[in-house]
N, C-alpha and C positions, 0 to 999 in steps of 0.2 A: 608573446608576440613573435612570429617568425619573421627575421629580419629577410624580406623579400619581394621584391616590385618586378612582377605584378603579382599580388597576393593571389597564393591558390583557391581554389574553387573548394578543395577538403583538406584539412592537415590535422596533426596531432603531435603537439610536442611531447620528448620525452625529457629524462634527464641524459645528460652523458653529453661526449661526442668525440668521433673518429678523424684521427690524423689521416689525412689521405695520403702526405709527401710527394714530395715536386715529381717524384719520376715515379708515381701511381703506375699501375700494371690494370690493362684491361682487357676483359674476355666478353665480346661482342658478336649476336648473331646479324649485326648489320655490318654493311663495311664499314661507314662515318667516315670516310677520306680526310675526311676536316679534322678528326680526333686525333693528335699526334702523340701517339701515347704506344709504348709499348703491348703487344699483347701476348697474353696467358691463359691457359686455361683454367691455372689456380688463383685467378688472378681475385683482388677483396673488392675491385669497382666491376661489376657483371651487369650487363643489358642483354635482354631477351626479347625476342617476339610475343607478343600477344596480341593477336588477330581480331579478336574480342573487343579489343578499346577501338574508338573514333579515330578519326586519320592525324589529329593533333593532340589529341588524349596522352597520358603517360601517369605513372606512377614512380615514387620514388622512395626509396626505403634507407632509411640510415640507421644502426644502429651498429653494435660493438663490434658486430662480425665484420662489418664491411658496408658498402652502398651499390642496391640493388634496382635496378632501374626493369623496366619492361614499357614497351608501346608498340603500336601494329605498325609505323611507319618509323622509316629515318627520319622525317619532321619531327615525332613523338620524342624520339628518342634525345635528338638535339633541343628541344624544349627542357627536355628532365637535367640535360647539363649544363643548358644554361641555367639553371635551376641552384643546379650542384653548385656551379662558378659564382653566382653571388654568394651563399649559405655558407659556403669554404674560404671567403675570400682570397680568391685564386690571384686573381690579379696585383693583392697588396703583399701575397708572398704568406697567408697566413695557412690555408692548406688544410683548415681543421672544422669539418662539418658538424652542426648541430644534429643530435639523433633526432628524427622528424619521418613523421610518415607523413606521406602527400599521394594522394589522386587528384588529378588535374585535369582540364578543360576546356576552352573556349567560350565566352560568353558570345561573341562574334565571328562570323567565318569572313568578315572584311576588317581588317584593321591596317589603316592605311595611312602613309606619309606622302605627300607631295615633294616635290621640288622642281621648281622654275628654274630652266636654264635659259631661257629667250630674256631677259633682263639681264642676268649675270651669269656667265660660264663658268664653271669650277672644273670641269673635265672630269676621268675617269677615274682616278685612284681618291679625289675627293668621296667621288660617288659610290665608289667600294667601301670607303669607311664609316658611311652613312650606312650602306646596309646591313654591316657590321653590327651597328648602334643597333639597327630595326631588330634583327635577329637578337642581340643580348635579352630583349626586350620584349620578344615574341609577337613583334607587328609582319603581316605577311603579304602586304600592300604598296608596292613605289609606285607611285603616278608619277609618271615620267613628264612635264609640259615640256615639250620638245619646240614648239615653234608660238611666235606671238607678233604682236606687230615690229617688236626691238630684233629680233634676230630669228630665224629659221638652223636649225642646231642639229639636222637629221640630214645625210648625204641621200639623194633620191637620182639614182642612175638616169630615168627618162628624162630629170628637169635638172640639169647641173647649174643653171642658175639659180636654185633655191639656194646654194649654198657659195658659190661665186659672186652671186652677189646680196643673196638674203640673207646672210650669216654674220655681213659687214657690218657696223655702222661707223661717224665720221663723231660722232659726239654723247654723250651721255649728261642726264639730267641728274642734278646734285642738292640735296639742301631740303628736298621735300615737297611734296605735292602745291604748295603755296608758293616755290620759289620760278622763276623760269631762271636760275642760273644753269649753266652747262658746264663740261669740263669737253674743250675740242681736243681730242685724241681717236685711232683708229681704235675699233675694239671687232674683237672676232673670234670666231670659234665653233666649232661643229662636231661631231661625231663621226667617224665613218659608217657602214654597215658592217665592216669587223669587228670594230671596237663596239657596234650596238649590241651584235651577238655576243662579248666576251663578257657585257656586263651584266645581259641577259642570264648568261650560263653562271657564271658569280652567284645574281641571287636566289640563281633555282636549288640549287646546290646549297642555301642555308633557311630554305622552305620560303622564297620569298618568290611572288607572280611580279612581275612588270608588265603596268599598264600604260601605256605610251598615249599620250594626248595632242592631238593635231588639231590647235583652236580655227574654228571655220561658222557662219559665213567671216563672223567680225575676228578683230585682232589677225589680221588677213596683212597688212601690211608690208610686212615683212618679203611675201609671197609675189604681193602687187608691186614690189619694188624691181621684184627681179623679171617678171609677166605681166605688164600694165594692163595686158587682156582680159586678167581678169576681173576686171574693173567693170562697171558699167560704165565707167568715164574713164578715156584709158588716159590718163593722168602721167607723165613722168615724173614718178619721185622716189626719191631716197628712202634707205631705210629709216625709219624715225630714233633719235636717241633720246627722246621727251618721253614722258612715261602718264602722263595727263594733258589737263587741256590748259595750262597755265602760258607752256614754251609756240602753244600755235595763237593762242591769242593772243600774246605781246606780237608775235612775228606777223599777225594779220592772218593766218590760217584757215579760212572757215570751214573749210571740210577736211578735216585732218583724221575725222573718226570714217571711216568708212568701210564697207562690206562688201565681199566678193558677190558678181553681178548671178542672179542665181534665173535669170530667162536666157543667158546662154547653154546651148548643148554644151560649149568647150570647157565651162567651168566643170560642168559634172563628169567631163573625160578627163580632164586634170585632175578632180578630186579622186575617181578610182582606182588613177593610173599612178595616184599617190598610196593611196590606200594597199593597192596589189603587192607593192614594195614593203609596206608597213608592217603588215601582217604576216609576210614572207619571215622578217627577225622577231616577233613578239609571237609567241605560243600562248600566251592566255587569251581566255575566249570573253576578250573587253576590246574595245574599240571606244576612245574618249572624244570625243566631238567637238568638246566644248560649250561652244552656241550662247556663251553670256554675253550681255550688255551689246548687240547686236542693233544698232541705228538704222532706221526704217528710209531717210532721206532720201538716201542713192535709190531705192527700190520702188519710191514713191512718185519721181520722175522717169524713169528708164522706162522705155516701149516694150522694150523688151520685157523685162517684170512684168508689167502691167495688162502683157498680152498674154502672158502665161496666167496670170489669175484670172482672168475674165477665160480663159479658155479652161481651164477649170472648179470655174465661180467659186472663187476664194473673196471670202466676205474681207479680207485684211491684210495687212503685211504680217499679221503673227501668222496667218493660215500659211501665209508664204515659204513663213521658214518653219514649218509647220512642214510644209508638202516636200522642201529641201529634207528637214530631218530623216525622214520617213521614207525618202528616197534611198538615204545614204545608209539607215538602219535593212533596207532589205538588202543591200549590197554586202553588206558586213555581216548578213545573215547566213549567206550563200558561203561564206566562208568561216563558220562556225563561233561566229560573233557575237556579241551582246552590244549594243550605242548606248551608250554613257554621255549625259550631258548637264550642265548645271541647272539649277531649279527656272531659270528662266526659259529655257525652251518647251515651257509645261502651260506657256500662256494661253495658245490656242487650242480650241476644246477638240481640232483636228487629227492634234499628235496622238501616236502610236504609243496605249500603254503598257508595250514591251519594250519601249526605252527604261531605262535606269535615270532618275531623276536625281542628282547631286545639288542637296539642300547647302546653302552656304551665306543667305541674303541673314542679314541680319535681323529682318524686321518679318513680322508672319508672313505667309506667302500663302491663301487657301488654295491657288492652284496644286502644289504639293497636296494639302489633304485631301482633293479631289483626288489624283492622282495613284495616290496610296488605297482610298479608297472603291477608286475602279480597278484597282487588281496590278498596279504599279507600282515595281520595288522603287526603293528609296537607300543613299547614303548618306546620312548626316553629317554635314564638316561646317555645322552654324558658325556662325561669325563670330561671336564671344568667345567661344570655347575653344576655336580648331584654329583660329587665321595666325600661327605664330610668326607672320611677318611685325605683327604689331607690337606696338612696346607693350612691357608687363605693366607702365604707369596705366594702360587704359583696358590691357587683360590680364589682371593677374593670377598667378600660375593656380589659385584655387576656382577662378575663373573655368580653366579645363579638367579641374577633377569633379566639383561638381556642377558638370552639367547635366541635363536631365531632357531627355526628348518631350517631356508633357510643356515646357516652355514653350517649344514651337508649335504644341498643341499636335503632335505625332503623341496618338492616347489609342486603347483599345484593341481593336481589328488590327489597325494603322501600322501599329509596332511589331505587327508578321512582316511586314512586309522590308522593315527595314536589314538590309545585309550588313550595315555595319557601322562602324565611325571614319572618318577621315582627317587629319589634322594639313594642312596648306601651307605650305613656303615659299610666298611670294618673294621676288627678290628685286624690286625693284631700288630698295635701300639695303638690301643684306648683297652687302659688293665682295666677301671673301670669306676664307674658311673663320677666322676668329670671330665676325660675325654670325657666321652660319649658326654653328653650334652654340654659342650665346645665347640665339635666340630660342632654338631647339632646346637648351636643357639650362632647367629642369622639367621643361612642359613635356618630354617623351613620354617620360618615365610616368607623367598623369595619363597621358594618352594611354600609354600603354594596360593602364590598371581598370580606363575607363573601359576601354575593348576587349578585355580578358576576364577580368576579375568577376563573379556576378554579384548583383547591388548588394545582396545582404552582408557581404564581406566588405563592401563602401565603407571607408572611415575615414576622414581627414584625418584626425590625431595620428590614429595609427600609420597612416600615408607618410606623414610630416616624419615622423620618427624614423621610420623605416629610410627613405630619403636620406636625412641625416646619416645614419648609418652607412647609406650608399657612399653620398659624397668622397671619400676618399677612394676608392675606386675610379670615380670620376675622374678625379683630378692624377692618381696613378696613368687614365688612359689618357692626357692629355687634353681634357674635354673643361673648355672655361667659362663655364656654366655662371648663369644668372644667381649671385649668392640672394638670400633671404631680405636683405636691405634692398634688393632692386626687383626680385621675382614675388615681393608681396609688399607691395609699398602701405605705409600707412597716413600718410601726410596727403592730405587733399591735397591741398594747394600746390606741395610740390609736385602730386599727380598730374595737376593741370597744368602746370609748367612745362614738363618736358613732353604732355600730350602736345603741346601748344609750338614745343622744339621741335619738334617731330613731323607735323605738320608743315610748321614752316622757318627750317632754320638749320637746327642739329639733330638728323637722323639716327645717329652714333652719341648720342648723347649719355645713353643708359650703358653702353659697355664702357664709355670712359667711368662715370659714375662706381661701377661695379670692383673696379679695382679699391677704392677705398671703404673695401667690405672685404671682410673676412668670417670664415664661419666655423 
């Protein structure tokens, strides 16, 4: 068994194995700026070009002479060392690779991580360590969610209220979707467009695309706070620091969920005048929308709405946001885009199936199989397998190794069309780095085998093992990972206990727990 996550695609162990030594000599036909390693041209670590492999492909050769690397890109090529870096374990200072031929792969050309800054701001050298992580791990996917109803986290030159006043808020919801406690403090934080591009440049640099997500019409708040215009009721209100509907029902709230007014012309000039800026710092050709859980209420009253569908006899409010999607998709077309939006924007049989439909509902959804079926790609980030906002008592970490697209009933034709996986970091309870990665690892590292590795190389045993072996690396990088007593529970009952804390009590439940486990 080769100790390595994510398991390659072909390998072949041998016997033996070579001392690389801390100050290894390397003779490269790439630059790798990132390799800080002396170079030679007698050097025993050598990488070559070979024009011939796929653009993430590589090969990797170890044996007495040395370790011999070849792939057609610098992606390739940094794939094969991260390769090296675990097999050597470089990190724990041990430096001595197992002899191993390897050709390697992608089973996926999306393999993707989330992370929510509009709940909880971690800022930017958080976020470089994150991509860090992706990169060890050969994930090549940040979805950036950059704005929500809790905070607007993106500086936008024409609308300096998005972040003078969207970026605010005065309170923060505590304890769990059950509870309406809050914690009254300022909390704030935002990005500029320098620091967008520098994070940008960071992950392009370790083969990573950043895909930036501007949720619209719904989770709008944030935006409504700072331009009640765009409202169909121009409302004055605050940014919200409630994260469900528990803290506006106690407070009397009735319409606390609401959506940007979409029979105004000036919402769609705000929206492109957002977008023109957007697209300006992100170079990948994705454009995220959002468009979940989207409340028809406001659009069922307004004259406006109403007069836009009867003037282009839209049988509904889905056609509504239907004709909104479809709008915004040919804008982001014009500028070498692809619209990106979660499975619910697939409700009306109106929408354009050149959107990208981001599966995540936990329960089937035949819209998606229509979708897929008429000729519309798909990313998987199912609820069970991908949401690592949630505790391991109710998804545990075998939970995202194996998943299996035929669950959602994605079978057949269906499964062309899918680009990849996606794993979601919500943060509406993950308030800082110790929780971050907590709740990240060890579920990457299954992501990461489920998006690379192909099935017939699937193995839990071997997964578990391999893990195991990893862990001290882990804990070398600092990384305070969910040990085996909390990332696989086996006690019902205590499952539903801290499901039950979780919901409504102690959200932090499982990394106190976690400490009194060792592995």
């Amino acid at each position: 068994m080769i100790p390595l996550i994510p398991i390659p695609k072909k390998y072949e162990e041998k016997t033996g194995s070579f001392k690389l030594g801390k100050k290894c000599k390397v003779y490269s036909e790439f630059e790798l700026e990132l390799l800080k390693a002396e170079r030679s041209e007698d050097a025993n670590l050598r990488i070559v070009k070979n024009e011939g492999l796929a653009q993430e492909e590589y090969t990797l050769d170890i044996n007495e002479e040395g370790v011999f690397i070849s792939a057609a890109t610098e992606t390739g090529a940094y794939y094969a060392l991260q390769s090296l870096r675990q097999l050597a374990k470089t990190d724990t200072g041990v430096f001595c690779a197992p002899y191993v031929s390897i050709k390697d792969s992608p089973k996926y050309s999306w393999r993707g991580l989330s992370l929510d800054e509009s709940r909880h701001f971690f800022g930017m050298e958080e976020v470089k360590r994150l991509l860090d992580f992706m990169f060890m791990f050969k994930l090549n996917v940040f979805h950036w969610h950059l704005t929500d109803d809790q905070g607007w986290r993106i500086e936008i030159k024409k609308y300096p209220l998005l972040t003078e006043i969207g970026s605010k808020r005065k309170e923060t919801q505590i304890n769990g979707w059950g509870k309406s406690d809050v914690i009254k403090e300022d909390y704030s934080g935002f990005y500029t467009q320098e620091q967008i591009k520098e994070v940008v440049e960071y992950a392009s640099k370790r083969g990573i695309m950043v895909v930036p997500e501007i949720d619209m019409p719904a989770h709008f708040a944030a935006a409504m706070a700072a331009y009640p215009w765009l409202a169909c009721r121009e409302l004055e209100r605050e940014v919200p620091g409630y994260f469900g509907g528990m803290v506006p029902l106690k407070r009397g709230i009735k319409d606390w969920n609401r959506t940007a007014c979409l029979g105004k012309e000036t919402t769609f000039e705000f929206i492109y005048n957002v977008i023109d800026e957007i697209t300006e710092l992100f170079p990948a050709p994705y454009f995220h929308i959002g468009g979940d859980e989207a409340p028809t209420d406001e659009w069922k009253k307004c004259p406006k709405c109403q007069s836009l569908m009867k003037e282009h006899g839209m049988a509904d409010e889905y056609d509504l946001q239907a004709y909104f999607n479809n709008e915004i998709l040919k804008y982001v077309e014009k500028k070498g885009k692809r619209l990106i939006g979660w499975n619910e924007i697939l409700k009306s049989k109106t929408i354009s199936r050149d959107v990208i439909g981001q599966y995540w509902t936990p329960k089937r959804d035949k819209n998606v199989e229509i979708h897929a079926k008429c000729g519309g790609d798909l990313i998987l980030s199912n609820h069970r397998s991908f949401y690592f906002d949630m505790p391991y008592a109710q998804y545990p970490l075998d939970f995202t190794y194996k998943f299996d697209p035929e669950r959602y009933h994605i079978t057949g034709e269906s499964l062309n069309r899918v680009l990849g996986v996606e794993a979601e970091t919500w943060t509406e309870w993950i308030d800082g780095k110790e929780k971050l990665e907590f709740n990240l690892f060890p579920r990457v590292t299954a992501l990461s085998e489920v998006a690379w590795s192909p099935q017939e190389r699937m193995n839990w045993k071997s997964y578990k093992t391999r893990l195991d072996i990893l862990k001290p690396t882990l804990k070398e990088l600092g990384i305070g990972y969910a040990r085996d007593g909390v990332s696989l529970p086996k006690n019902l009952f205590e499952r539903a206990r801290i499901r039950k804390q979780f919901h409504a009590g102690d959200t932090h439940l499982e990394l106190k727990l976690n400490k009194k486990y060792s592995d």
